[in-house]
N, C-alpha and C positions, 0 to 999 in steps of 0.2 A: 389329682394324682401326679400330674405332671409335675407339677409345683414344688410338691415332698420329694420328689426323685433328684430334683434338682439340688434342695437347698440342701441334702443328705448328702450328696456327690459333693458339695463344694465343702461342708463340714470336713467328712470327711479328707479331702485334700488339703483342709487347714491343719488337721490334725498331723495329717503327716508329713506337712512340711514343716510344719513346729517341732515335730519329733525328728526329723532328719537334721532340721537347722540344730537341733541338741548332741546330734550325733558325730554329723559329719565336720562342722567346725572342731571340736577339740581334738579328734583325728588327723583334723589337715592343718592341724596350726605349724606343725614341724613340717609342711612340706613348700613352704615360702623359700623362693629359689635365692633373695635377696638379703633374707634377715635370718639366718639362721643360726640361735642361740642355745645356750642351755635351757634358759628357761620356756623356749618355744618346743625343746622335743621334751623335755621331763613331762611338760604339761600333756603332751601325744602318749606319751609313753603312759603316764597314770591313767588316762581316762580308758588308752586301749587295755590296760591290765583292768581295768573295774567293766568293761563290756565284754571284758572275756571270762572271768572267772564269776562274778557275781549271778550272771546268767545260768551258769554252767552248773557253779553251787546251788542254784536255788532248785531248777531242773531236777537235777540229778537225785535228791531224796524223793520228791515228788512221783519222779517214776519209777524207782524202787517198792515206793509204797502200793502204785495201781498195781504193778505186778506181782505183788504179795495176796490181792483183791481175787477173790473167785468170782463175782458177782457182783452185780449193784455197780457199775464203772460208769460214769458219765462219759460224754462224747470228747473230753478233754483226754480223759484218762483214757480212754481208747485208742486217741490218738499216739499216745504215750507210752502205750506199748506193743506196739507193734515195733517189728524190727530192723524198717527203714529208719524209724527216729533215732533210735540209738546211735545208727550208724550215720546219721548226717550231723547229730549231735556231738561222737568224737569229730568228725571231720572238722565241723566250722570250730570245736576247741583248739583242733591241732592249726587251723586256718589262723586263729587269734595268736598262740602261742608263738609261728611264725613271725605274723606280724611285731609281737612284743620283742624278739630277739635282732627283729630291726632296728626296731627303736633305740635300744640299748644298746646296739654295735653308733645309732649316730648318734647315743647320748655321749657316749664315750671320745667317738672321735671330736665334738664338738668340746670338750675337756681339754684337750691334746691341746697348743701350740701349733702355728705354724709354721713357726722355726722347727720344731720337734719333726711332724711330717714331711721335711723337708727333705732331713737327713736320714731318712728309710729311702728302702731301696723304691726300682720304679714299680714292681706289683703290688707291694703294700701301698706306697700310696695312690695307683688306680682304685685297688679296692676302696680307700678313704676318702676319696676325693669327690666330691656331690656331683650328680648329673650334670647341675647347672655349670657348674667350674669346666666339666667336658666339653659339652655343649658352646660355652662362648671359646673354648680352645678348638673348635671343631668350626665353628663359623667363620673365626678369624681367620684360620686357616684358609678355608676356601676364599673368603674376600681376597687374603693374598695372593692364591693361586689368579683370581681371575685380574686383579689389578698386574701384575706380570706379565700375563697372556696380554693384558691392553698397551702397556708399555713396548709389549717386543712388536706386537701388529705396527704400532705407530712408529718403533725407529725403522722397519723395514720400509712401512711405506715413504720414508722420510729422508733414507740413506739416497747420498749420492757417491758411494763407488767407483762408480762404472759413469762415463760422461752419456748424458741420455739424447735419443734423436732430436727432440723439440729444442735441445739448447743448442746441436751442431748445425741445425737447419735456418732458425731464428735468430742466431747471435748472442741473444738475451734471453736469460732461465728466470723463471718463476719458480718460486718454492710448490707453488699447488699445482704447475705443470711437471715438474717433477716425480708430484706425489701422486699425480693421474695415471703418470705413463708406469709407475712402480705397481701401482693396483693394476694394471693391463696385465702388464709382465709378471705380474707374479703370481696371477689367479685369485681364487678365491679357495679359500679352507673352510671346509664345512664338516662339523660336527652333529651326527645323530643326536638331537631332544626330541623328547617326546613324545607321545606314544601310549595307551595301555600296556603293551609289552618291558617297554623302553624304563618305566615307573615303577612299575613292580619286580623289575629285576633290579635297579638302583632304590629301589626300598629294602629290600632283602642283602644286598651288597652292602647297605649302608653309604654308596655314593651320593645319592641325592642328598644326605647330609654334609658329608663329609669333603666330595667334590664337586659341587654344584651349590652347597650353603643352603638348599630348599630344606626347611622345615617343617614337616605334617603334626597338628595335635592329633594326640595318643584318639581322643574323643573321636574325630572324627576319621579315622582309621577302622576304629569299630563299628562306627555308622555305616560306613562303607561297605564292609564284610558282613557284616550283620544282613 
C-alpha cells in the first residue's frame, strides 16, 4: 500500500510539472530582463491569449448546459454550477485579459525605437521603460552614492589644512600619521543599518533599493510574509 501511494505521489508530481513546464515557459518567455524582443513577447502574448480564452470558451457552454439540467448532473456538473464557479470563472477571465493587455502594451513598446522613446516626454517613458532598465538605473545610482561617500571619507581623512600636532612635535610628517590624528579629530560617523524595523521601513520607502543598492527577490519576500 505504501508502495502505490508513493509511485501515485511522484506520477502525479510528473504530471504537473510537465504541465507547468508547458505552462509557465511560454508565459515567461517575454519576461527575460536581457533579451527582450518582439518575437519573445508575441510568443507570451499568444500563448496568454490561448490560456485565457480557449479555457473560458470551452467552460462556458459546458456550464450553461448543467444549468439547463434538472436532474441526472455528475459531480463535475455540480461543480459547475454553483455560484462561486461562475464567479471565480469571470474573475481569473478578467485576471487573463489583464494579463493579455500587458503583453500588448510591451509588444507595442518593444516595436517603438529607441530613438523614438527617447523623444517623449519623462512619464511616458517611465511608463515604457522595463523594470530591468530601472533597476540597473536604481543600482548604479546607489553604487555612485556610496563610491562618493568613500571618496569624501578618504580626502577628509587625508587633508592636511590645518598643520597637525605629530608633524609640530616630531619635525617629520608621515602621510598615515596624519591620517590617524584626522580619524582622532574627526570622529566617527555612524549610520543606522539594520534592523527588522530599520528593513521594512526602507522596503516600503524603497531605500534599500534605491539608497543602499540591496536587492530582495520578489520570491522570497513572499516567502517571508507568507
Amino acid at each position: 500500500q505504501l508502495s502505490k501511494t508513493i509511485v501515485s505521489w511522484i506520477i502525479i508530481a510528473l504530471c504537473l510539472t510537465f504541465t507547468g513546464l508547458l505552462v509557465i515557459i511560454p508565459l515567461s518567455y517575454a519576461n527575460s530582463p536581457t533579451t527582450r524582443t518582439p518575437k519573445n513577447v508575441f510568443c507570451s502574448l499568444f500563448m496568454t491569449a490561448i490560456y485565457t480564452y480557449v479555457p473560458y470558451m470551452t467552460v462556458k457552454p459546458l456550464r450553461e448546459e448543467a444549468e439547463r439540467k434538472t436532474s441526472g448532473l455528475s459531480d463535475a456538473e455540480e461543480i459547475m454550477t454553483e455560484p462561486s464557479f461562475k464567479i471565480y470563472q469571470n474573475i481569473t477571465f478578467a485576471v487573463g485579459n489583464v494579463l493579455l493587455i500587458f503583453f500588448l502594451v510591451q509588444f507595442g513598446v518593444s516595436l517603438v525605437r529607441r530613438r523614438t522613446v527617447r523623444n517623449l516626454s519623462a512619464n511616458v517613458r517611465y511608463l515604457l521603460t522595463s523594470s530591468h532598465v530601472n533597476g540597473c538605473y536604481r543600482i548604479k545610482k546607489a553604487a555612485t552614492r556610496k563610491i562618493n561617500k568613500l571618496l569624501q571619507n578618504a580626502y577628509k581623512l587625508h587633508s592636511r589644512k590645518k598643520p597637525s600636532v605629530i608633524s609640530s612635535s616630531m619635525g617629520s610628517t608621515k602621510a598615515t600619521d596624519d591620517t590617524m590624528l584626522n580619524y582622532v579629530l574627526l570622529g566617527v560617523e555612524k549610520d543606522r543599518v539594520g534592523g527588522l524595523l530599520w528593513t521594512w521601513k526602507s522596503i516600503f520607502s524603497r531605500e534599500l533599493f534605491h539608497h543602499e543598492g540591496v536587492w530582495i527577490n520578489t520570491r522570497l519576500i513572499i516567502i517571508q510574509v507568507s
